[in-house]
C-alpha positions in Angstrom: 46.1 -151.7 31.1 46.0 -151.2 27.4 49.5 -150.3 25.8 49.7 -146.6 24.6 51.3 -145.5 21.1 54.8 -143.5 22.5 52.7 -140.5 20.6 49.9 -140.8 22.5 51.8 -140.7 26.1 53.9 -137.9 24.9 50.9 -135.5 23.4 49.2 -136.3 26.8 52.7 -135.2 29.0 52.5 -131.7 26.4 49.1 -131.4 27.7 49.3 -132.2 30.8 53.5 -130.6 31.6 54.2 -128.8 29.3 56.5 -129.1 26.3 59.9 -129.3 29.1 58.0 -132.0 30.9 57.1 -134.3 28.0 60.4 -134.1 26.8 61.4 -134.8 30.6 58.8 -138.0 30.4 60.8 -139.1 27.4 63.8 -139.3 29.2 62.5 -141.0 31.3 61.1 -143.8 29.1 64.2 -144.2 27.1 65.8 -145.1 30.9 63.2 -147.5 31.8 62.0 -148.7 28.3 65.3 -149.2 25.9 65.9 -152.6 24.7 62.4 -153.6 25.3 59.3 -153.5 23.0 57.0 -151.3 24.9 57.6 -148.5 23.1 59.1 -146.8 19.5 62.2 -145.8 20.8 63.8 -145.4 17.4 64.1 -142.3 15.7 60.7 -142.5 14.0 59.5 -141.9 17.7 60.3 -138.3 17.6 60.2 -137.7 14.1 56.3 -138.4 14.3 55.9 -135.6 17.2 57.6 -133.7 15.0 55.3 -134.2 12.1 52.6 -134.1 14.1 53.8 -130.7 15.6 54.4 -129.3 12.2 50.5 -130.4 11.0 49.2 -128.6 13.8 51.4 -125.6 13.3 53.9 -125.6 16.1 57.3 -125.4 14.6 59.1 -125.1 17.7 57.4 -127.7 19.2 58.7 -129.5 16.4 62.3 -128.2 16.6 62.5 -129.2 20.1 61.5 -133.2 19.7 63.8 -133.2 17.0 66.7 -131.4 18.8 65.6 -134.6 21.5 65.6 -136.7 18.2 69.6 -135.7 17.8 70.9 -136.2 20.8 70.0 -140.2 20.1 70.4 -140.1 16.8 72.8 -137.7 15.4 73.6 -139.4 11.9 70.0 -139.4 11.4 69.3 -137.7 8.0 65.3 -137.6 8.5 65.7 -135.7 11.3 67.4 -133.1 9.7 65.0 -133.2 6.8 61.8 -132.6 9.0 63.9 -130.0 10.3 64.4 -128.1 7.4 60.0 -128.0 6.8 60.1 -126.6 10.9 62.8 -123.8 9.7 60.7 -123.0 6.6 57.7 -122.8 8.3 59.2 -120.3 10.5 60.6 -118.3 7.1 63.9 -119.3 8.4 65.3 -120.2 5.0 68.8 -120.0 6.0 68.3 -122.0 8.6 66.7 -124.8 6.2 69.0 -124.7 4.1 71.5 -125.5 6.4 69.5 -128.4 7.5 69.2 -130.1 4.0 73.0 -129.5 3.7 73.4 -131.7 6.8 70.9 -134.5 5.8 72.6 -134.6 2.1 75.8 -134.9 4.0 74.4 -137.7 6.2 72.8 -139.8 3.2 74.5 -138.4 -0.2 72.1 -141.4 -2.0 68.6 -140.0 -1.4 67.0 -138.0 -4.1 64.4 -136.7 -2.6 66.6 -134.3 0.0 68.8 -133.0 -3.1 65.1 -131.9 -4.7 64.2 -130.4 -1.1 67.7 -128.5 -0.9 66.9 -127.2 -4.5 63.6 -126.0 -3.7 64.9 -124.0 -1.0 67.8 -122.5 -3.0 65.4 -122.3 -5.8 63.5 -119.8 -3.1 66.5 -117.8 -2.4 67.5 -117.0 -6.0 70.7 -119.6 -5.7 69.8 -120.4 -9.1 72.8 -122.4 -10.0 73.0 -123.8 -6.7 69.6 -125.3 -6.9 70.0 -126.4 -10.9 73.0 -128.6 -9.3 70.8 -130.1 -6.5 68.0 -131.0 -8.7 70.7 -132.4 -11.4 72.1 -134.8 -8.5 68.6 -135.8 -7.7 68.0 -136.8 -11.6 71.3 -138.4 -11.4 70.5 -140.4 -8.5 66.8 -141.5 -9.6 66.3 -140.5 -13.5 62.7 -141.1 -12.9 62.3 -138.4 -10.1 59.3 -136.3 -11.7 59.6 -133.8 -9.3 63.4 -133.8 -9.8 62.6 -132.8 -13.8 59.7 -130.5 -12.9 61.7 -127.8 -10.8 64.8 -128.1 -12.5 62.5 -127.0 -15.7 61.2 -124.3 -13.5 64.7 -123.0 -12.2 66.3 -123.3 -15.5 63.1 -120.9 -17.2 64.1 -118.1 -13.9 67.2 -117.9 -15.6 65.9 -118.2 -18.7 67.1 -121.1 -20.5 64.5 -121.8 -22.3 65.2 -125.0 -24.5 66.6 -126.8 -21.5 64.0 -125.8 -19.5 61.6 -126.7 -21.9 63.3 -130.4 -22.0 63.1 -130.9 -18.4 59.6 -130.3 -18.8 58.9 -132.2 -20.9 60.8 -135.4 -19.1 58.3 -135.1 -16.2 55.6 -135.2 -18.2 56.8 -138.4 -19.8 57.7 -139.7 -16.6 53.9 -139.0 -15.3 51.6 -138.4 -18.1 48.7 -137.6 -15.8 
């Protein structure tokens, strides 16, 4: 038999069981399969569903492998990331919020989630809240483009125009094209 990518077996269980069975089958390969090779057991299993779930518009499809995702991994600051994009697809901006929160909690190093958080504050007029997030992204990578970019955009909403103007102008002379 020709090995199967852990996605392939698990969009094939959806298809065939149901969302409940796949995540059943997935039990089940985690018993019989852990410690081995067979499969991507690792949280980068379930993430992918996820992602995949989320390009084919099914949030809660989504949610629920990376609910699955937690209960393995619960320090895992991905997770909570792909989360967030489920909880925004489904205009649950609280909710998304709440997941970057969690993932800056888990990995306080990674710029790109701070940049995340402040676009979601940015989209809930938390002005200052999301002028801080995209200041600790810059902090933690200066070179972050899209760090400069929105905290230029979120400084102009509250009309600070010359600092606004000078994050700006950073990205552009971070990324010229």
């Amino acid at each position: 038999a020709i090995p199967k990518q852990l996605t392939q077996v698990l969009n094939e269980a959806v298809n065939a069981k149901g969302l409940d069975g796949a995540v059943a089958q997935y039990r089940e390969l985690r018993t019989k399969y852990t410690g081995t090779m067979a499969y991507d057991l690792s949280e980068n299993g379930l993430i992918a569903m996820a992602q995949a779930a989320l390009g084919a518009d099914r949030a809660d499809n989504a949610l629920a492998w990376l609910n699955l995702n937690l209960e393995f991994y619960p320090k895992s600051s991905r997770t909570y990331q792909i989360m967030a994009q489920a909880h925004q697809k489904k205009n649950d901006k609280d909710a998304a919020i709440k997941d970057l929160e969690k993932a800056v909690e888990l990995d306080p190093k990674y710029a790109n989630t701070y940049v995340g958080l402040g676009n979601a504050l940015r989209e809930q007029r938390k002005l200052d809240e999301a002028i801080a997030a995209f200041r600790k992204a810059i902090e933690l990578d200066p070179r972050h483009v899209y760090a400069h970019d929105n905290l230029g955009v979120a400084l102009s909403d509250l009309k600070k125009l010359d600092e606004a103007i000078a994050a700006c102008c950073e990205a552009i002379r971070l990324k010229p094209d």
